[in-house]
N, C-alpha and C positions, 0 to 999 in steps of 0.2 A: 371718059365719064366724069362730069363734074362730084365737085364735092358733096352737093348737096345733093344727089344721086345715089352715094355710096350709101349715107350713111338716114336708117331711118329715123324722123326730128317724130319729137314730142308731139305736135299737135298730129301729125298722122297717126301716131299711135293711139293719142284719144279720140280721132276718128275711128278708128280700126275697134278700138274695144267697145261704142258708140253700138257701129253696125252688128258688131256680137250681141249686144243687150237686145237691140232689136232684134235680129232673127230670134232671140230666146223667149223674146215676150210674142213675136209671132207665132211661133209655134207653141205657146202655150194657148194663147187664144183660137189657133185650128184646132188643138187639140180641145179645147172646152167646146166648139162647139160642134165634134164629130168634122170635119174637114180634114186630117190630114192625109190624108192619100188623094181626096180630089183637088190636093191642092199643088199635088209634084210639080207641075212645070215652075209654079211661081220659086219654091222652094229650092229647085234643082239651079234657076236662074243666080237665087242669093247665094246659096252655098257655092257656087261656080267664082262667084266675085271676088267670095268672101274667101274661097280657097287659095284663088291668085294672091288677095289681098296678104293674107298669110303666110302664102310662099317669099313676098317681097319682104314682110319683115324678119320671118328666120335669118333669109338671106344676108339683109341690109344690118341686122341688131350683132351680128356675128362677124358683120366686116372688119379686117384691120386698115387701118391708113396706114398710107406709104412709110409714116413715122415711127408706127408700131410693129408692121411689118420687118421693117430695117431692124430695129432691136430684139425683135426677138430673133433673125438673122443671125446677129452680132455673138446673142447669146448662147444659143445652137453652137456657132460657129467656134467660142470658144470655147463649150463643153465638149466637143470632140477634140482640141489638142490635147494633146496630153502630156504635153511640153509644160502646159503653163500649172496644172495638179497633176503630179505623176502618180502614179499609185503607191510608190512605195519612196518615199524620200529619203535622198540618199542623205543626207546632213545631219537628220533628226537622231537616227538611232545606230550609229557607224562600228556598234557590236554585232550587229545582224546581219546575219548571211544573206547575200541575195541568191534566191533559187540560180539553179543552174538554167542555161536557156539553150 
């Protein structure tokens, strides 16, 4: 998947909020003039688009790149040793019992 695939750009989004305004002035307008229910197929068509549309930007606005991916990787990776913060430092406090194990 290219890059510009992953990740959703600006002007699709102000496309995307665009087509929201529209559907919302449409259906204020069936609404004012007693149409919304004989208007389902048109309705069902846009909210169908607009629901893909929507699923593609959760999607896409949530992606990580490879780069960001990796680092958080890294980060994960070194909060689970426990080599590198031990819990209880043996240097710091060399009066202190360590529990028995």
């Amino acid at each position: 998947m290219a890059e510009h695939d992953e990740i959703y750009g600006k002007e699709r989004a102000a496309r995307l909020e665009a087509a929201l305004r529209e559907l919302a002035a449409r259906l204020t307008e069936l609404d004012e003039a007693g149409l919304l229910l004989k208007s389902v197929p048109e309705l069902l068509r846009r909210l169908g688009d607009l629901r893909s549309e929507l699923f593609h930007y959760e999607v896409r606005s949530t992606y990580d790149t490879p780069e960001v991916a990796e680092s958080r990787r890294i980060v994960d990776e070194a909060s689970r040793d426990r080599t590198i913060f031990p819990d209880e430092p043996e240097d710091d406090e060399p009066w202190r019992q360590r529990p028995a194990e």
